[in-house]
C-alpha positions as CSV (number, residue, x, y, z in Angstrom):
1,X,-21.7,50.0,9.9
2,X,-20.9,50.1,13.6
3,X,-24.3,51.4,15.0
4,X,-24.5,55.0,16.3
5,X,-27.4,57.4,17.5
6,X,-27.5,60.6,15.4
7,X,-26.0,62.9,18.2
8,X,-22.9,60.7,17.9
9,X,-22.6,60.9,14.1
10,X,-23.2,65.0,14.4
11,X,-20.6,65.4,17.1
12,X,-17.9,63.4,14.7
13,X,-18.7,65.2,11.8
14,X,-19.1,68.3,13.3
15,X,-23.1,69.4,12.9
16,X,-26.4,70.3,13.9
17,X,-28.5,67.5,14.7
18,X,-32.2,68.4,13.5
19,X,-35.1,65.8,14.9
20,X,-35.0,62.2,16.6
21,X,-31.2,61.1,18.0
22,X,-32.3,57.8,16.0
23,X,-30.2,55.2,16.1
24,X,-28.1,54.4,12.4
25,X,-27.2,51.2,12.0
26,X,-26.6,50.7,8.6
27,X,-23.7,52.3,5.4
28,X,-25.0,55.8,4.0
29,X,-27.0,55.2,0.7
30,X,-25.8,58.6,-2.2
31,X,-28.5,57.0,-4.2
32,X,-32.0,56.7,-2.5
33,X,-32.7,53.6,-4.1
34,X,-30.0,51.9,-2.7
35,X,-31.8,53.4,0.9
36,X,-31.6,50.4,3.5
37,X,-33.8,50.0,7.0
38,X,-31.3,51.9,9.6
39,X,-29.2,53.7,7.1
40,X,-28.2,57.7,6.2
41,X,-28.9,59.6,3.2
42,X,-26.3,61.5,1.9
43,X,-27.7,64.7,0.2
44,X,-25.1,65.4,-2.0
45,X,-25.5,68.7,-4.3
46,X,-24.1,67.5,-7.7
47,X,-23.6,69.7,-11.3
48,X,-27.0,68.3,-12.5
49,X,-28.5,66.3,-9.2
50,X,-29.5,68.0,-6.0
51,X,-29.7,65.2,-3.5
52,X,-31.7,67.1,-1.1
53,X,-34.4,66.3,-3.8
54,X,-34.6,62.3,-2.8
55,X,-34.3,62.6,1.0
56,X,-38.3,61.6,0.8
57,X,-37.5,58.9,-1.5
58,X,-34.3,57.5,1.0
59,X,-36.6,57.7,4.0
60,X,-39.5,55.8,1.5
61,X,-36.4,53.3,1.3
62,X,-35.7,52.8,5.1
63,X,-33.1,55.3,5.7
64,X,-33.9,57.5,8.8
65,X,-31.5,59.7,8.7
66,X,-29.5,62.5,6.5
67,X,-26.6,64.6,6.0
68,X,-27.6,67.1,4.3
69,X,-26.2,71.0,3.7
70,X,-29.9,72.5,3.6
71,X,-32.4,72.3,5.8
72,X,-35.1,69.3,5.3
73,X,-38.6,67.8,6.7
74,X,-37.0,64.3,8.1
75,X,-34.1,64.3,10.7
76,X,-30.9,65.3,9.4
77,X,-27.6,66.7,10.4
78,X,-26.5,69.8,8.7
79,X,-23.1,70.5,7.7
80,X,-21.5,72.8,5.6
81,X,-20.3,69.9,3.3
82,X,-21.7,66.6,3.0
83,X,-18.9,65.1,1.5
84,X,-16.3,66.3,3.8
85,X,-18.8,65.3,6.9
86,X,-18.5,61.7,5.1
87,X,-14.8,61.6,5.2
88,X,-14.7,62.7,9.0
89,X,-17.2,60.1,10.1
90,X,-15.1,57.2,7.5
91,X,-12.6,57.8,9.5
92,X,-13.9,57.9,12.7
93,X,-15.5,54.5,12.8
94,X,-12.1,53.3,10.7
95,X,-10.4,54.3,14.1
96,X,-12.6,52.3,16.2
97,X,-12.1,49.1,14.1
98,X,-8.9,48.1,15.4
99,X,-9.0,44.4,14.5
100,X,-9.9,45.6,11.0
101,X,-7.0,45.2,8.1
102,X,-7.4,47.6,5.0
103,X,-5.5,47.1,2.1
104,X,-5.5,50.1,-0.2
105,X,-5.4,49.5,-4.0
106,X,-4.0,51.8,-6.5
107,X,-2.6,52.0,-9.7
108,X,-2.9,53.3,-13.5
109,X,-4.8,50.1,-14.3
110,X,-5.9,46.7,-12.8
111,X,-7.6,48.2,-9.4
112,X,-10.8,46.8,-10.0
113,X,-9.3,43.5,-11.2
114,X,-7.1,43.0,-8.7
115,X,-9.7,44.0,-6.0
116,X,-12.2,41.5,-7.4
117,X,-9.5,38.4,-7.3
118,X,-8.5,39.4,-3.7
119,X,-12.0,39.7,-2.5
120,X,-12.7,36.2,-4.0
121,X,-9.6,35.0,-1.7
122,X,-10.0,36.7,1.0
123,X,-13.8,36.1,1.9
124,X,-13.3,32.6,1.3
125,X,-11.7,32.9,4.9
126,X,-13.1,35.8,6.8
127,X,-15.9,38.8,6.9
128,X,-14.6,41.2,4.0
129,X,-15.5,43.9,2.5
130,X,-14.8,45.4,-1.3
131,X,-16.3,48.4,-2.9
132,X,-19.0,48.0,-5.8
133,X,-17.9,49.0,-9.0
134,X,-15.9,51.8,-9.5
135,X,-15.9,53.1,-6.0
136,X,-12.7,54.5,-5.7
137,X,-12.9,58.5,-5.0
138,X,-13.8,60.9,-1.9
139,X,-17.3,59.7,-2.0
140,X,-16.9,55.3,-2.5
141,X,-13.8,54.6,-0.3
142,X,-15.1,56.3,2.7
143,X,-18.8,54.4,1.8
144,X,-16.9,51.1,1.5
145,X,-15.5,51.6,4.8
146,X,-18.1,52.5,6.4
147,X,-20.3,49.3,5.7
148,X,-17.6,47.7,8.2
149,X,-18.7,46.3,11.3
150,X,-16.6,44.9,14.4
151,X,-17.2,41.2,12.6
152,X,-15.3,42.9,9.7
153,X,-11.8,41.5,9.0
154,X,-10.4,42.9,6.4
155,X,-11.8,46.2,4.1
156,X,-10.2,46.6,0.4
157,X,-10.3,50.6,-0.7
158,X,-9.7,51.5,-4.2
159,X,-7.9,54.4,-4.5
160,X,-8.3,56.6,-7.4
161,X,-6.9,60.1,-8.3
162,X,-7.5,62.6,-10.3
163,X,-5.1,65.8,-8.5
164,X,-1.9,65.2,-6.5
165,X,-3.3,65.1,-2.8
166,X,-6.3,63.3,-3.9
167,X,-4.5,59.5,-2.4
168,X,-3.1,61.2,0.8
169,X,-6.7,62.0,1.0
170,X,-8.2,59.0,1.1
171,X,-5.1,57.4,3.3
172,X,-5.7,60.4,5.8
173,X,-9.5,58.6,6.3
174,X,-8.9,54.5,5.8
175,X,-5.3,54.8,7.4
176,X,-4.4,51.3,5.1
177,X,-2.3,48.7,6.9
178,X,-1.0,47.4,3.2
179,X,-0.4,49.6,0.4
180,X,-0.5,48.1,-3.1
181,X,0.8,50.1,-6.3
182,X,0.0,47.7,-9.3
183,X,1.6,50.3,-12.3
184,X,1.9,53.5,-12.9
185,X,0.9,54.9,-16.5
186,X,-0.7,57.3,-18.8
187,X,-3.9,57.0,-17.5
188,X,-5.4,60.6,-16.8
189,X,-1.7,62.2,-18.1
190,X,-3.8,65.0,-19.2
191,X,-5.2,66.0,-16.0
192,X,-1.4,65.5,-14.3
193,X,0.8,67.2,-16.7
194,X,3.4,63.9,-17.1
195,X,4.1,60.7,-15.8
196,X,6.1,61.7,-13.1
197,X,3.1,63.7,-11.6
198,X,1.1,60.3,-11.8
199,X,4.0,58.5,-10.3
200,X,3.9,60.7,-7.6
201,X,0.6,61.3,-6.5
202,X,0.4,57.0,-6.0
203,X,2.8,57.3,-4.0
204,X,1.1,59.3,-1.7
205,X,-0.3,55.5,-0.5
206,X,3.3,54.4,0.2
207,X,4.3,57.4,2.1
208,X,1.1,57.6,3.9
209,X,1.9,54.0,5.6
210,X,3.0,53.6,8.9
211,X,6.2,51.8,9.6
212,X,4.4,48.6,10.6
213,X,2.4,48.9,7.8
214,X,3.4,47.0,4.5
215,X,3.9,47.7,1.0
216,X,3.0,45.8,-2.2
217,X,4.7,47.2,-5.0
218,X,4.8,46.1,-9.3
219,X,7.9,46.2,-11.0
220,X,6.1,47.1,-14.6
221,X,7.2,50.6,-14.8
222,X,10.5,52.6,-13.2
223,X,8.6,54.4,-11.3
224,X,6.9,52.1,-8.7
225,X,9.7,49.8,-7.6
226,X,11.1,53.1,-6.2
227,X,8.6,54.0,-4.0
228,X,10.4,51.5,-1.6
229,X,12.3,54.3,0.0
230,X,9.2,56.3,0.9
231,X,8.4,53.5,3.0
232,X,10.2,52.6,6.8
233,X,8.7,49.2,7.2
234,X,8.7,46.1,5.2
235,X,8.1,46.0,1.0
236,X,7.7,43.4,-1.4
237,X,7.7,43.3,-4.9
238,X,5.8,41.4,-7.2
239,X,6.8,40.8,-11.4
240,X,8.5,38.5,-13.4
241,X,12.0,38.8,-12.5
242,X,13.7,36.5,-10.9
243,X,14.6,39.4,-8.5
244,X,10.5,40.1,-7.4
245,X,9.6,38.2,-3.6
246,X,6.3,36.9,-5.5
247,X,6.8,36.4,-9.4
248,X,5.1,34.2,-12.3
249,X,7.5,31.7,-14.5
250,X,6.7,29.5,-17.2
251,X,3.9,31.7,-18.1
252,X,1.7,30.3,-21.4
253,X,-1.7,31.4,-22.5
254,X,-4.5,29.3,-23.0
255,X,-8.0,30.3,-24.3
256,X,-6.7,34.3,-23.7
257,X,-6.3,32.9,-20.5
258,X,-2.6,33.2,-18.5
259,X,-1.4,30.0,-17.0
260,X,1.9,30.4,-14.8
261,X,3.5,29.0,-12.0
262,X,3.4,30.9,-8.8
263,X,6.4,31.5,-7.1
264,X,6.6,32.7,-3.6
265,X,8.9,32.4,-0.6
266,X,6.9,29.2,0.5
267,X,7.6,27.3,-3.1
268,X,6.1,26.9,-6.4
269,X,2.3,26.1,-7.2
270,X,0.5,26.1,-10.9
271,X,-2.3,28.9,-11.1
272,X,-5.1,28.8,-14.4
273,X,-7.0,32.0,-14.3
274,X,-10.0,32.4,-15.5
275,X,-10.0,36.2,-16.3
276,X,-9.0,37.0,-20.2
277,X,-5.7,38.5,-20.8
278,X,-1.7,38.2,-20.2
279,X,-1.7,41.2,-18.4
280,X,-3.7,40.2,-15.7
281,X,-0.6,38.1,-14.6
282,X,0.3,41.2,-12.5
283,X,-3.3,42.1,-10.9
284,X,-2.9,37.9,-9.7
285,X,0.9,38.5,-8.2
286,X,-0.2,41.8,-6.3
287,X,-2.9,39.3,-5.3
288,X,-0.6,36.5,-4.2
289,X,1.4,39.6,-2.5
290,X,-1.4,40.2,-0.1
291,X,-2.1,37.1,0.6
292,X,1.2,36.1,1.3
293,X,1.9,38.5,4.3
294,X,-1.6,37.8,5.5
295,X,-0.9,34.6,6.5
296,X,-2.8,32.6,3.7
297,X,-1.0,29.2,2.4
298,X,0.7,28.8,-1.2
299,X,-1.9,26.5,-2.0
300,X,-5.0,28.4,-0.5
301,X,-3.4,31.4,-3.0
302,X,-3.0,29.4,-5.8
303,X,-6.4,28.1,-5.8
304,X,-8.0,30.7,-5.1
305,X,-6.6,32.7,-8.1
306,X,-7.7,29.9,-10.1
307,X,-11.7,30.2,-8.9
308,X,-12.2,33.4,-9.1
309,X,-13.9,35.2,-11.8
310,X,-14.2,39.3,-12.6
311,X,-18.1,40.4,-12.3
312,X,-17.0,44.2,-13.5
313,X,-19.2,45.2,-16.5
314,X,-17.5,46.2,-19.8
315,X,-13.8,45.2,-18.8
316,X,-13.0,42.0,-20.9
317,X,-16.2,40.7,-21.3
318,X,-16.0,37.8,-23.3
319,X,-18.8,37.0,-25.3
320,X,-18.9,33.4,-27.0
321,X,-21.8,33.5,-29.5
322,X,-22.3,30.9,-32.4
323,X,-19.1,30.7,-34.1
324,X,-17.7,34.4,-33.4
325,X,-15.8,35.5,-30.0
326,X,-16.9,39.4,-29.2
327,X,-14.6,40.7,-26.3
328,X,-16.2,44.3,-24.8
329,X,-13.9,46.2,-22.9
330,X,-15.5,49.9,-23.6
331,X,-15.5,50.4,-20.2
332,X,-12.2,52.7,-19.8
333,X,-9.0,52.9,-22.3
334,X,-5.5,54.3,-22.0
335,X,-2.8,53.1,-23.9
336,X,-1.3,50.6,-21.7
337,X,-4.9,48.8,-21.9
338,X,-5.5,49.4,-25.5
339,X,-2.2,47.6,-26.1
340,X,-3.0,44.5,-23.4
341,X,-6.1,43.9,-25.1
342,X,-5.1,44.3,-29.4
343,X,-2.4,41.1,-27.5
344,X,-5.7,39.3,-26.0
345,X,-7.1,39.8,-29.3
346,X,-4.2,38.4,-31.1
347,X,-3.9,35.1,-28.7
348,X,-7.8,34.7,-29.2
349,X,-8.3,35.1,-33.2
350,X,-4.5,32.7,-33.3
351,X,-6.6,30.2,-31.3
352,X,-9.7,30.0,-33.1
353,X,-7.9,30.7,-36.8
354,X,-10.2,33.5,-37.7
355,X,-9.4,37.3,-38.6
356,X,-9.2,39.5,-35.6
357,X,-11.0,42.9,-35.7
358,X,-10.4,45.9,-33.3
359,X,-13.1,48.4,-33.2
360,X,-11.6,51.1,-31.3
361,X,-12.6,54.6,-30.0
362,X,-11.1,57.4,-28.7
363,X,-8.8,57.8,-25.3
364,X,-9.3,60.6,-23.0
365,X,-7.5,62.4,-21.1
366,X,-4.0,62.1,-22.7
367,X,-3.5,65.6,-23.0
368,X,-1.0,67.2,-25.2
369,X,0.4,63.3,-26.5
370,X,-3.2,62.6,-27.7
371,X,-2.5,62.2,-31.4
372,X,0.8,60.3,-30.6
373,X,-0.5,58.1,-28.5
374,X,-3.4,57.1,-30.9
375,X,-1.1,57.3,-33.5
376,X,1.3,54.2,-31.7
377,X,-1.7,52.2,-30.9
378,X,-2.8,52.1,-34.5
379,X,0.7,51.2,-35.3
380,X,1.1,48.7,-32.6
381,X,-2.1,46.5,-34.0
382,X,-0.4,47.1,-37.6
383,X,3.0,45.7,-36.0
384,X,0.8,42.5,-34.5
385,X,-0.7,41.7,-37.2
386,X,-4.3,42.4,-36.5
387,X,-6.2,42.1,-39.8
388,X,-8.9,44.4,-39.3
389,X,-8.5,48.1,-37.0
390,X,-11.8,49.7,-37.3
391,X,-11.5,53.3,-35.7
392,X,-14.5,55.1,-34.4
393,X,-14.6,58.5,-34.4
394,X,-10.9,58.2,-34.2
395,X,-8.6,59.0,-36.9
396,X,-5.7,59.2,-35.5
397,X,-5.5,55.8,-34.7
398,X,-4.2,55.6,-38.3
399,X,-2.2,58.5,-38.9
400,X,0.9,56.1,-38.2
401,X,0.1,52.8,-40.5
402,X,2.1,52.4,-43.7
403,X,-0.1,51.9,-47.1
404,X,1.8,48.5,-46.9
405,X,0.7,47.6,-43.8
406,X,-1.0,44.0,-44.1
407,X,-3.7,45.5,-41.6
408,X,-7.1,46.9,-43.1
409,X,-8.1,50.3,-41.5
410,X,-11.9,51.2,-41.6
411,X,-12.4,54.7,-40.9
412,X,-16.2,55.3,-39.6
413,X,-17.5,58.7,-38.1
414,X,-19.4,56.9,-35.9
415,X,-20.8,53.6,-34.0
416,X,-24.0,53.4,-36.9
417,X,-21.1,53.4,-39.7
418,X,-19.1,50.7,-37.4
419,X,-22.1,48.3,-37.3
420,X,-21.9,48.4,-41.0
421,X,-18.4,47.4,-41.3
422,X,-19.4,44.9,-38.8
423,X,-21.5,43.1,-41.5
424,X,-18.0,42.3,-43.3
425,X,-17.2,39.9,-39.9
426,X,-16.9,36.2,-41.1
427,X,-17.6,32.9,-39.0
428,X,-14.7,32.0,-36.8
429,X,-13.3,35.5,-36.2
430,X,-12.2,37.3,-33.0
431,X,-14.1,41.0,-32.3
432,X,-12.8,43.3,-29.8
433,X,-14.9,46.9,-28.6
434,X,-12.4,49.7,-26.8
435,X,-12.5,53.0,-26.1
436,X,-12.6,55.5,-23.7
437,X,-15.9,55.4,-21.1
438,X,-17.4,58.3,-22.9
439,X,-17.2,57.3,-26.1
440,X,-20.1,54.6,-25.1
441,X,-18.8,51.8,-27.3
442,X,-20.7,49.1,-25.1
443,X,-23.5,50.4,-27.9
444,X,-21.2,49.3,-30.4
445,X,-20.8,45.8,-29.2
446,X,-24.2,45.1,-28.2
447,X,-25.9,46.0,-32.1
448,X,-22.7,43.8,-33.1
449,X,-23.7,40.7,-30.8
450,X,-27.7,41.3,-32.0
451,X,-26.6,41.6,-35.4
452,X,-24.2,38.6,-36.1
453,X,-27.1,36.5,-33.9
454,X,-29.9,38.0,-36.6
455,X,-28.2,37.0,-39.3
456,X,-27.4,33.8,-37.8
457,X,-31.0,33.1,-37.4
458,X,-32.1,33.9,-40.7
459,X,-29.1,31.5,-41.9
460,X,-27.2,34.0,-43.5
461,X,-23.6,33.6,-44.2
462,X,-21.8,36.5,-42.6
């Protein structure tokens, strides 16, 4: 953060400056563990936390100063809202960075992947900076701008919604020179009535843009590739036609992993990636996008795509223990991912030659297409050929499947029953773990990996 004495920061974000005019030299901390020397506590009053409760512990940590909405012992700023007080000081300091470059990130999947590959590529060349896990609301983007300093060249900002307004929000505070919208899908449907409402609450990034900004759009759904007109300055589009200004040909999958040549308007270079899955040929062309009008080389792109590596907990993990491949992705689930990973889990068990097994749990937040959508998952892995759909709690994953369906459905009330059916998994087979956050099916595959390495210790033959 761009060092400011507490009068400053209370005149931005419009409050009472109680104590020391200290100087702040470092990001605000939400969690006071995260607390650094220099830094501001943000006393945020949650449904079951009351930040005002750790502004001892923050100051313990090094912060020396808060925004809080109550009064407190250490120097603070009051304000009516703490969260709103963050925005207008995000985007204060955003508007002082003028050599800074923020590229805004949203989609119905693939943010977190893409912004990981990107940060890879671009910090290999200058000061960057990326939010930490899923730091993508009202609270993270403005946080992740904030740790920018005048060394900072360019600041990626996830942008995630959950009510129309909620992107034009974010673009009203980080004011992105390069929009990217990776796909737009059922993700959240419940929460936005239809597809159309999703479609057009990401575009809220487009149409926030200024006409010298530039934007970054996928051609994997008919809604995206539209967003073109929303926009006065330049767009690109990124896919697999031969019609997209960056695309992949002569994609083949090796390992679960996507190999491709990349194609942009400098020429043609092969790309390996290292992440698991086909789909993540998409998150590595918005990628090339970026780089592309940033100046970076075909080559630089290319290689760098082939480097980097996803560190995001729970999203395609691949586990390779003794003679069985576990793949945990319980991190989020909509149907678009369910179905990109029962294919990764197809590719993977074809590879090795074992049976492939899909423990899956419930998706949230389809509203009224819930069952359906369940209902055409379970039918998709029948159609692929998966031998083994274990739902969790989930019924309706089944309520499509013919009785002559090659594919044996499990039905277990819950993770203790799918452990059990676990015990049925045989050397050489493929193990994938999805489901909606909530349904905490990282549980599942953890007692799967300790069981499978038990019972290969105590030479069983599972």
């Amino acid at each position: 953060m761009i060092a400011m004495k507490a009068s400053e920061i209370a005149a931005v974000v419009g409050g009472t400056l109680h104590g020391d005019d200290v100087l702040v030299t470092k990001a605000p901390a939400v969690d006071s563990r995260n607390a650094e020397k220099g830094s501001i506590f943000l006393a945020i009053q949650g449904e079951n936390v009351d930040g005002h409760d750790f502004v001892s512990d923050a100051f313990a940590h090094g912060s020396v100063l808060a925004i809080t909405s109550k009064k407190v012992e250490q120097s603070h700023i009051l304000v009516s809202d703490v969260v709103i007080a963050l925005g207008k000081l995000a985007q204060h300091v955003r508007s002082n960075l003028l050599n800074l470059t923020v590229i805004g990130i949203t989609g119905s999947q693939g943010k977190t992947t893409t912004k990981e590959l990107l940060t890879s590529i671009l910090s290999s060349a200058a000061s960057t900076i990326a939010p930490h896990g899923n730091f993508n609301n009202e609270i993270g983007a403005p946080i992740s701008l904030l740790q920018c300093t005048e060394e900072t060249k360019y600041c990626i900002v996830e942008m995630g919604a959950r009510h129309p307004g909620d992107i034009a929000h974010l673009c009203s505070i980080a004011q992105p020179n390069i929009g990217v919208v990776l796909k737009v899908g059922t993700a959240h449907v419940g929460e936005f009535g239809s597809v159309e409402a999703i479609a057009k609450t990401k575009s809220e990034l487009i149409s926030s843009l200024e006409s010298e900004g530039i934007a970054i759009l996928g051609t994997y759904d008919p809604f995206t590739p539209t967003m073109a007109k929303l926009h006065k300055g330049k767009n690109l589009t990124f896919g697999e036609g031969a019609e997209c200004d960056i695309r992949a040909t002569d994609i083949e999958v090796r390992e679960g992993r996507a190999h491709f040549d990349l194609v942009t308007p400098e020429g043609r270079s092969a790309v390996g990636l290292r992440i698991v899955g086909l789909h993540q040929v998409s998150n590595a062309l918005a990628v090339a996008a970026v780089a592309t009008v940033l100046g970076f080389s075909l080559d630089q792109i290319a290689s760098g795509l082939s480097t980097a590596e996803s560190h995001a907990k729970w999203r395609m993990e691949i586990q390779e223990l003794p003679s069985l491949v576990l793949i945990n992705d319980a991190y989020n689930a909509s149907p678009e991912a369910m179905a990109a990973a029962l294919q990764t889990l197809l590719l993977f068990a074809q590879e090795r030659g074992g049976e492939s097994w899909a423990f899956l749990g419930k998706m949230h937040e389809l509203g009224e297409s819930s069952d359906e959508d369940h209902a055409a998952i379970g039918t998709l892995a029948s159609e692929l050929g998966i031998d083994h759909l274990v739902c969790v709690g989930a019924t309706e994953f089944a309520a499509g499947i013919a009785s002559t369906s090659a594919t044996a459905v499990h039905q277990c009330a819950d993770i203790a029953a799918a452990v059990d059916i676990a015990r049925n998994i045989n050397k050489g087979d493929v193990a994938l773990v999805k489901a909606s956050r909530s349904e905490g099916l990282e549980r599942l595959a953890d007692a799967i990996s300790a069981q499978w390495i038990s019972s290969m210790k105590d030479g069983e033959e599972i």
